[in-house]
MILOVEX-367837 format. One record per residue (C-alpha): x, y, z; residue in three letters; residue number from 1. Coordinates in steps of 0.02 Angstrom, whole numbers, plus 50000, padded with zeros to 5 digits. Example, Ala and Ser with C-alpha at 12.3 -4.5 7.8 and 13.67 -1.06 7.14 Angstrom:
<sites>
      u      v      w  resn  resi
  50615  49775  50390   ALA     1
  50684  49947  50357   SER     2
</sites>
This chain:
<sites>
      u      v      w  resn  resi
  50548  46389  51016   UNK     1
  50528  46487  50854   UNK     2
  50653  46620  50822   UNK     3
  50615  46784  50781   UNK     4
  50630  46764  50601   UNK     5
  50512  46653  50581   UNK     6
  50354  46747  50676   UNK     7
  50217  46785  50583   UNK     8
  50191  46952  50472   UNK     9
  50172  47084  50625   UNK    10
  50159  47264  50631   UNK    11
  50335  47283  50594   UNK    12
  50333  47195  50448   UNK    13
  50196  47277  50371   UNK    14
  50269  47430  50385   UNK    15
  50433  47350  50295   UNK    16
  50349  47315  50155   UNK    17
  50260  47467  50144   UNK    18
  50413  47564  50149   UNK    19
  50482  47440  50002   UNK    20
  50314  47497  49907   UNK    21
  50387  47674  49938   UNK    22
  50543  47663  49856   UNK    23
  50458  47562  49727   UNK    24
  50355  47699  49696   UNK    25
  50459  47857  49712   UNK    26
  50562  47781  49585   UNK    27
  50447  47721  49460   UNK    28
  50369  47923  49483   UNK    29
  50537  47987  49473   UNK    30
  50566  47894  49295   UNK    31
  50387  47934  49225   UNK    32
  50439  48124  49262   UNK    33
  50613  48099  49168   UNK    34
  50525  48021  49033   UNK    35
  50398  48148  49035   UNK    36
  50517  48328  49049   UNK    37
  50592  48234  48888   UNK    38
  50441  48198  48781   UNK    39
  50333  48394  48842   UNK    40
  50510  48512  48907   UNK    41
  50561  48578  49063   UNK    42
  50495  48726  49144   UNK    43
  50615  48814  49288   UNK    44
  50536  48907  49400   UNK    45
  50572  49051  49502   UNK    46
  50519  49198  49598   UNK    47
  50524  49387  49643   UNK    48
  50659  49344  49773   UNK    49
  50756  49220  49656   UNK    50
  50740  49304  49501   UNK    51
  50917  49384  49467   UNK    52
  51018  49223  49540   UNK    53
  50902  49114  49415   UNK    54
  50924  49216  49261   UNK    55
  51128  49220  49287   UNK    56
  51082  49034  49297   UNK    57
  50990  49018  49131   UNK    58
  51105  49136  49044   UNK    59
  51254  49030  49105   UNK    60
  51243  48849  49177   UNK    61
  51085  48803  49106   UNK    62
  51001  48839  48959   UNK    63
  50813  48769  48982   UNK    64
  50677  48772  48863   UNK    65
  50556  48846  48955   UNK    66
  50542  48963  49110   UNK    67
  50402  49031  49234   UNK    68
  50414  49172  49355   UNK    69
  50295  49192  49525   UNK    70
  50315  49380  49530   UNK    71
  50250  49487  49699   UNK    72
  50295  49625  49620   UNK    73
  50374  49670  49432   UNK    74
  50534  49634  49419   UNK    75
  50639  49799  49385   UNK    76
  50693  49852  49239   UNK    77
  50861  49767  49193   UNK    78
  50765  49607  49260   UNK    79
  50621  49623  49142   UNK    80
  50746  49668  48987   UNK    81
  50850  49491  49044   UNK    82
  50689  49385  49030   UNK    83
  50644  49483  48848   UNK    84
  50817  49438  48802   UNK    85
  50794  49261  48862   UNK    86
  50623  49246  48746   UNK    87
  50720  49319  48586   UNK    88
  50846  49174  48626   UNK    89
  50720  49028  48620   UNK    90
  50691  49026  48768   UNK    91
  50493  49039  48815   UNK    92
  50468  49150  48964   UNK    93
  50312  49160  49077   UNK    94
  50268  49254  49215   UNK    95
  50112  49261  49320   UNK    96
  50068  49384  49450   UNK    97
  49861  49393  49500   UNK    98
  49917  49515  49660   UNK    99
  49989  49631  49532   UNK   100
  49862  49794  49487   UNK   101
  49872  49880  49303   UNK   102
  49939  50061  49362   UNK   103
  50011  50205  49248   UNK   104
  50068  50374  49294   UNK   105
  50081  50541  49190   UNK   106
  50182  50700  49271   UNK   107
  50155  50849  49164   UNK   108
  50219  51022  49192   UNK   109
  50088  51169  49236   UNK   110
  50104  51327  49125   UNK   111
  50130  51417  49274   UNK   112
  50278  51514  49313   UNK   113
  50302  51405  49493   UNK   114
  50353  51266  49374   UNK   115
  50226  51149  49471   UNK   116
  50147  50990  49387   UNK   117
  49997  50895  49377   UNK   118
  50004  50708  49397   UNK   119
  49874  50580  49341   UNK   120
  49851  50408  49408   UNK   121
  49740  50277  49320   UNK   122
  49724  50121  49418   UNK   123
  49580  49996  49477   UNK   124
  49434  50090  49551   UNK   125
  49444  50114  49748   UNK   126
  49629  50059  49732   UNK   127
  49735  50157  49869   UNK   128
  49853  50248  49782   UNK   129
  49992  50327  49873   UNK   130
  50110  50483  49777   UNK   131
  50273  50471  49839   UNK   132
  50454  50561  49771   UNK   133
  50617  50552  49817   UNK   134
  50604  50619  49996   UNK   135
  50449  50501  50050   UNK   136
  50256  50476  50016   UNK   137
  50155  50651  49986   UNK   138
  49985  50598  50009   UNK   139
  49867  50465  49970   UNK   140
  49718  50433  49889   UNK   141
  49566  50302  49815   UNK   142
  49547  50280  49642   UNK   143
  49406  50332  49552   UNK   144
  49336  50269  49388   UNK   145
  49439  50389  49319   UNK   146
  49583  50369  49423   UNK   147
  49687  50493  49518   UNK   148
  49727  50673  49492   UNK   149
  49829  50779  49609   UNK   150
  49911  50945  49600   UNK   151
  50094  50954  49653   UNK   152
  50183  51103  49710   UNK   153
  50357  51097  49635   UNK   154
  50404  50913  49625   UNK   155
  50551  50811  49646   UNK   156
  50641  50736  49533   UNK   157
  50543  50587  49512   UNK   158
  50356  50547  49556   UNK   159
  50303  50379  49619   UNK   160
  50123  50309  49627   UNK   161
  50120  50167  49705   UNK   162
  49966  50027  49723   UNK   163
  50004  49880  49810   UNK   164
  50166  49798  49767   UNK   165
  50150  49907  49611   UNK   166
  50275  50065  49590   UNK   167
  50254  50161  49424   UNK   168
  50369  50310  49414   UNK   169
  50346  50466  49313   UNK   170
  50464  50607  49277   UNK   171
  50462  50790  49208   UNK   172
  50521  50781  49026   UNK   173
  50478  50958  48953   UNK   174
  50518  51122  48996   UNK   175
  50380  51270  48972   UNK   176
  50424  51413  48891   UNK   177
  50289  51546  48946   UNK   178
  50240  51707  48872   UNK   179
  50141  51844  48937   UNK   180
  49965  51878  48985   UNK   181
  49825  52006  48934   UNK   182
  49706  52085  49069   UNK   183
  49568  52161  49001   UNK   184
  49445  52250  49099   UNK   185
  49375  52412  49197   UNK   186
  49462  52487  49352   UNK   187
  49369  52366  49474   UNK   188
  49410  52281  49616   UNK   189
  49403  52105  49525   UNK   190
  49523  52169  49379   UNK   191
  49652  52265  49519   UNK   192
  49647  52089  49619   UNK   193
  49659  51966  49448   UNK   194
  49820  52086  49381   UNK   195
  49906  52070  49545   UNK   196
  49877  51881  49587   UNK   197
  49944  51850  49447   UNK   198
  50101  51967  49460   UNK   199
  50109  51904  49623   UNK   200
  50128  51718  49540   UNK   201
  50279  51759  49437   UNK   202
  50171  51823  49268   UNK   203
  50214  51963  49174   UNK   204
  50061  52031  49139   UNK   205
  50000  52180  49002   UNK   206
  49839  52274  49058   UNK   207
  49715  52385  48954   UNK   208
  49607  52449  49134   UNK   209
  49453  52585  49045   UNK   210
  49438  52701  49176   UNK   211
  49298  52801  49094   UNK   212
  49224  52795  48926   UNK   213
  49362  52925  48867   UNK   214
  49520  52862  48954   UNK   215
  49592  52702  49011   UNK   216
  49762  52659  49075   UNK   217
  49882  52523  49010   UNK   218
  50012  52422  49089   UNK   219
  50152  52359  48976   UNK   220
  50146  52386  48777   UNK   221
  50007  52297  48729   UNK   222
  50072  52219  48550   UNK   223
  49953  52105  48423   UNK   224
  49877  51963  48516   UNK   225
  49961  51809  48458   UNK   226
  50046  51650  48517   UNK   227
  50231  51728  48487   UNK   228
  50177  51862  48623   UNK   229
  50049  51805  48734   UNK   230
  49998  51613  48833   UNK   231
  49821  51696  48871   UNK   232
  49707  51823  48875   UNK   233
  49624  51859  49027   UNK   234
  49444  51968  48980   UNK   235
  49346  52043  49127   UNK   236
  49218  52115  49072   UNK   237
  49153  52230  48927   UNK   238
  49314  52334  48919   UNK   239
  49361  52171  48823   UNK   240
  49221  52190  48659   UNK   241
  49338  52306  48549   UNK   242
  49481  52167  48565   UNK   243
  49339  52025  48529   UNK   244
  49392  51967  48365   UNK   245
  49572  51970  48389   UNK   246
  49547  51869  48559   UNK   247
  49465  51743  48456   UNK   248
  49566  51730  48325   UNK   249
  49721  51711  48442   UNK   250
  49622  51559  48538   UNK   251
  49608  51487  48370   UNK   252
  49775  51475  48332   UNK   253
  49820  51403  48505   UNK   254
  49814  51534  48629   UNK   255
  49699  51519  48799   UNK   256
  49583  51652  48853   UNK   257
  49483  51663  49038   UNK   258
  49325  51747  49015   UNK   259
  49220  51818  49151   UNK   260
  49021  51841  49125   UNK   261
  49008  52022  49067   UNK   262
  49150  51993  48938   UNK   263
  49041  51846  48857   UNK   264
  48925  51994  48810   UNK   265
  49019  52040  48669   UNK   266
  48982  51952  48506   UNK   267
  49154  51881  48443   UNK   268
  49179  51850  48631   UNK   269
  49013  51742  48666   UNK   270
  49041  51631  48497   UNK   271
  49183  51550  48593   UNK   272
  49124  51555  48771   UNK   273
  49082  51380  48817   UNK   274
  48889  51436  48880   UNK   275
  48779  51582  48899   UNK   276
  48732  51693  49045   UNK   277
  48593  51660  49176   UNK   278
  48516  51771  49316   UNK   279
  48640  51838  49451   UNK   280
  48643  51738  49621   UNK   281
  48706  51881  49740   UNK   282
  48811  51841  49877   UNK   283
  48737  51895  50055   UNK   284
  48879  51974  50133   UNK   285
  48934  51823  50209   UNK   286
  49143  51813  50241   UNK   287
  49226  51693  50130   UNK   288
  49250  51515  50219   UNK   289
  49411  51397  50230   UNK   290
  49349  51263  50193   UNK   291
  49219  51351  50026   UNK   292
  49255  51499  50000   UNK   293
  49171  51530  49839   UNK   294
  49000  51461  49911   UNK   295
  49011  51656  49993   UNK   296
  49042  51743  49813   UNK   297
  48899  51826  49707   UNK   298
  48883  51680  49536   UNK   299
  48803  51692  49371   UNK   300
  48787  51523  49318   UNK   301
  48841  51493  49169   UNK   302
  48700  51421  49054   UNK   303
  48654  51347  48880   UNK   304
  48801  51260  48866   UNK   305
  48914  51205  48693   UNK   306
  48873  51036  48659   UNK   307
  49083  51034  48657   UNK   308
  49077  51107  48818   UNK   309
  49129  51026  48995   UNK   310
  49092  51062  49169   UNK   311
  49226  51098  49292   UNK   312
  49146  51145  49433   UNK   313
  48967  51167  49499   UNK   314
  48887  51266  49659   UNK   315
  48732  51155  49687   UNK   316
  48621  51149  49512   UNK   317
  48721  51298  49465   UNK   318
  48881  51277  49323   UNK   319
  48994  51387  49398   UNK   320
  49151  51354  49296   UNK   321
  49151  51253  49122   UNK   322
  49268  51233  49004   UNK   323
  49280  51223  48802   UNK   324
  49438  51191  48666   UNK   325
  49401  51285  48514   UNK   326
  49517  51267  48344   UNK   327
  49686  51246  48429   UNK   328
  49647  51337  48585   UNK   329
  49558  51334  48749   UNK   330
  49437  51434  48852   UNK   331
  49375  51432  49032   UNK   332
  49222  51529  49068   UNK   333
  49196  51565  49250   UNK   334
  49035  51632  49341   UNK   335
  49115  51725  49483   UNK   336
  49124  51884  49447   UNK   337
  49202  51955  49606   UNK   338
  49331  51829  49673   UNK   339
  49419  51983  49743   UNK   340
  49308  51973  49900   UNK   341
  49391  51788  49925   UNK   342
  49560  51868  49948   UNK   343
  49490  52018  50031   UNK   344
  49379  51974  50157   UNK   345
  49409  51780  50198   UNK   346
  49536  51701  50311   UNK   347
  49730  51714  50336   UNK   348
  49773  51610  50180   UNK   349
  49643  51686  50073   UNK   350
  49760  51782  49977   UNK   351
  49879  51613  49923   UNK   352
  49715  51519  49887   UNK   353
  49642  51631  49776   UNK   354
  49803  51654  49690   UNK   355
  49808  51489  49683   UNK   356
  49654  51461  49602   UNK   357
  49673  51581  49482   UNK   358
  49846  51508  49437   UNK   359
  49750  51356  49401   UNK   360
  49618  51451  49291   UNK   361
  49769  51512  49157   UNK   362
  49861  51349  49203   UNK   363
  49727  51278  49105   UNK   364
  49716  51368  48947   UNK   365
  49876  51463  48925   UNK   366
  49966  51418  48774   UNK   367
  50149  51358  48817   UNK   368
  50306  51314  48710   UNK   369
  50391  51142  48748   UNK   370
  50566  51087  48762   UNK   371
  50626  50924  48793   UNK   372
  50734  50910  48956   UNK   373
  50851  50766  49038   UNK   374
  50769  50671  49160   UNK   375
  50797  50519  49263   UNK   376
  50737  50334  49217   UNK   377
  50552  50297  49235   UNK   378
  50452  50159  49232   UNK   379
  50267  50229  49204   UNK   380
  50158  50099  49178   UNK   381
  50262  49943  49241   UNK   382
  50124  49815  49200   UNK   383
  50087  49870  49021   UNK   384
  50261  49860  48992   UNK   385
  50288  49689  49057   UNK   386
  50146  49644  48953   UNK   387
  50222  49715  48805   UNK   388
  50394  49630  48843   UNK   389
  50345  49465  48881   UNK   390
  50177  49447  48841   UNK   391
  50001  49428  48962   UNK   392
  50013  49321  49123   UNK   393
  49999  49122  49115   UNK   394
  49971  48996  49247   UNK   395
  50102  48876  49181   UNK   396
  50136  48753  49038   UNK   397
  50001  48609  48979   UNK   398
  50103  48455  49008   UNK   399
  50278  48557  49074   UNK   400
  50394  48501  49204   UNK   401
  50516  48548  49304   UNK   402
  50682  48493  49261   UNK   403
  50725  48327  49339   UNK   404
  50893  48374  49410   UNK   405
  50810  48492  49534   UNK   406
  50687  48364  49602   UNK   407
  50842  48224  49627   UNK   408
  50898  48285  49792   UNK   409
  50723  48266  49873   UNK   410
  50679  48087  49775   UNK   411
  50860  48025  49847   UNK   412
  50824  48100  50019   UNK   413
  50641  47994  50030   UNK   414
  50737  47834  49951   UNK   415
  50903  47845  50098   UNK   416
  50764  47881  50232   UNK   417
  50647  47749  50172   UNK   418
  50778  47634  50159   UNK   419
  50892  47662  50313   UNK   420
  50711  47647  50388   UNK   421
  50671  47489  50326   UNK   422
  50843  47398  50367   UNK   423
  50853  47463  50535   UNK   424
  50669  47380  50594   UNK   425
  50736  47209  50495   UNK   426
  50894  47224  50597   UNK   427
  50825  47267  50749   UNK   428
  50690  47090  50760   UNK   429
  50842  46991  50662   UNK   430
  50790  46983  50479   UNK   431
  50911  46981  50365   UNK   432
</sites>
């Protein structure tokens, strides 16, 4: 009777020697990748969750030649500095990140006396941005070709815009130091309603009102019109011609003006209006709406325009509002010539809209001195500045490998099982 060492090559033995051809080849890999981490380097890797532990790692225990970091999100700032630090030491640092979206974020502060800001986003069109500050998101949004824009009524501290696993954080660095405004115009409705907006907002305004061709009332002492007096001038209508050249001369040097159509009449006045005048469209008596109101006012488009000149707003074909920087200055011309029936006759909030929106008309010409205040770390544009730091995003390494050491465990785990595998099926048929 033949024993059991000397049957045949079964099954069992098969798989025996294909377990020996394991070890055999684990180990002859395992010295091919020592020999090869010594001839190209060692890259050690790590990720957005072992970042931190791994650089007090490289900075300490090990000191490898090359790194590479999987990042789901960029690393924060005292992270990012670490790995520029590591990269001035010799050490090369890449990173790669394909989830992560190029996103920036401006906050700048409104020359308005509410102290409110205006905050741009740019990111990747139809990107969902979300604004968020210190108390929680605000509101959110889809990018545009030319980003995000959004109007913020008295921020926080900080502003956040964040897009995807991207965060870029603005803050308010400047302080506005505003001056006064000019009114200009006859005693209407629309230059009773503009003056008291506009007081109403926190502006100090001066007023030259003609009441008749022979007398006219003024509010305030009305001193020369220049930037050491005055953020803008405000003209309504005709009253306005007399001061033409002046107003003009003060946008030059920096100031903002806000001219209505029937001040554009006047020569000096209509050389820095950013178009012409066309034929009235009346309003037809209709109430204001909530959701438009100034689809309800009377318009006179605003035609022929600069070639410098840009539209801000239209009412179908019509230009209604456009916009034009001249020398130093700027100037908003506006074709509604009685926004005082907005805050008269439309709904409860008509009166906070249309101060609102003619907040925003000065907002964006008034001339403003700026001075720098303290303000909390940011980190606007946290991809361009990883860029900058470490340089653009790389796969990995032609030829780089990870260092040997932390691949041992695993080739000494397949050689024990492989092994303690192989001499328990000899033991168990009686091969030595």
């Amino acid at each position: 009777m033949r024993s059991p060492g000397d049957a045949g090559l079964g099954p069992r033995a098969v798989g025996e020697h294909l377990l020996r051809l394991v070890v055999i080849a684990v180990l002859a890999w395992y010295l091919a990748h020592v020999l090869s981490a010594r001839r190209h380097g060692v890259e050690e890797r790590a990720s957005s969750a072992t970042l931190r532990a791994a650089l007090v790692r490289w900075s300490t225990v090990a000191s490898p030649a090359r790194v590479h970091v999987a990042l789901a999100h960029p690393p924060a700032g005292e992270e990012r500095d670490w790995l520029a630090a590591l990269r001035g030491a010799a050490t090369t640092v890449a990173w790669s990140g394909p989830s992560l979206l190029p996103t920036a974020i401006a906050e700048e502060p409104r020359a308005d006396p509410a102290r409110d800001a205006d905050v741009s986003v740019a990111a990747p069109e139809r990107a969902m941005v979300v604004l968020a500050d210190t108390l929680g998101p605000i509101d959110s949004a889809r990018a545009t070709a030319a980003g995000v824009r959004a109007y913020l009524p008295k921020p926080r501290s900080t502003v956040d815009a964040v897009v995807g696993a991207v965060v870029a954080r603005a803050a308010r660095r400047d302080s506005l130091d505003l001056k006064r405004l000019l009114v200009i115009g006859g005693a209407s409705w629309e230059t009773k309603f503009t003056i008291a907006a506009l007081e109403e907002r926190g502006w100090t305004v001066d007023a030259h009102i003609a009441v008749s061709p022979k007398s006219d009332v003024r509010q305030g002492t009305i001193a020369d019109i220049d930037t050491s007096r005055y953020s803008a001038v405000l003209a309504i209508d005709s009253t306005a011609a007399p001061y033409g050249d002046r107003i003009a001369r003060f946008v030059r040097m920096g100031g903002g003006a806000v001219l209505w159509p029937a001040a554009t009449t006047a020569r000096a006045l209509a050389a820095i209006a950013p178009g012409g005048v066309g034929a009235v469209i009346e309003d037809e008596g209709a109430a204001p709406s909530d959701s438009a109101p100034r689809q309800a006012l009377e318009l006179v488009p605003i035609t022929s325009l600069a070639p410098d000149a840009v539209v801000l707003e239209r009412r179908g074909d019509a230009v209604s509002l456009a916009a034009r920087r001249v020398g130093l200055g700027r100037v908003i011309e506006t074709g509604y010539a009685t926004s005082w029936r907005w805050r008269m006759a439309g709904g409860d909030d008509a009166p906070d809209r249309h101060r609102d929106w003619l907040a925003g008309l000065v907002a964006g010409v008034a001339y403003a001195g700026r001075s720098a205040v303290a303000a909390p770390p940011t980190d606007v544009a946290p991809l361009a500045t990883l860029i900058d730091r470490l340089g653009p995003a790389a796969a990995r390494w032609e030829g780089a490998e990870r260092d040997p050491a932390s691949v041992a465990r695993w080739v000494c785990a397949v050689l024990c099982v492989a092994l303690l595998v192989e001499w328990a099926s000899r033991r168990t048929r009686g091969v030595k």
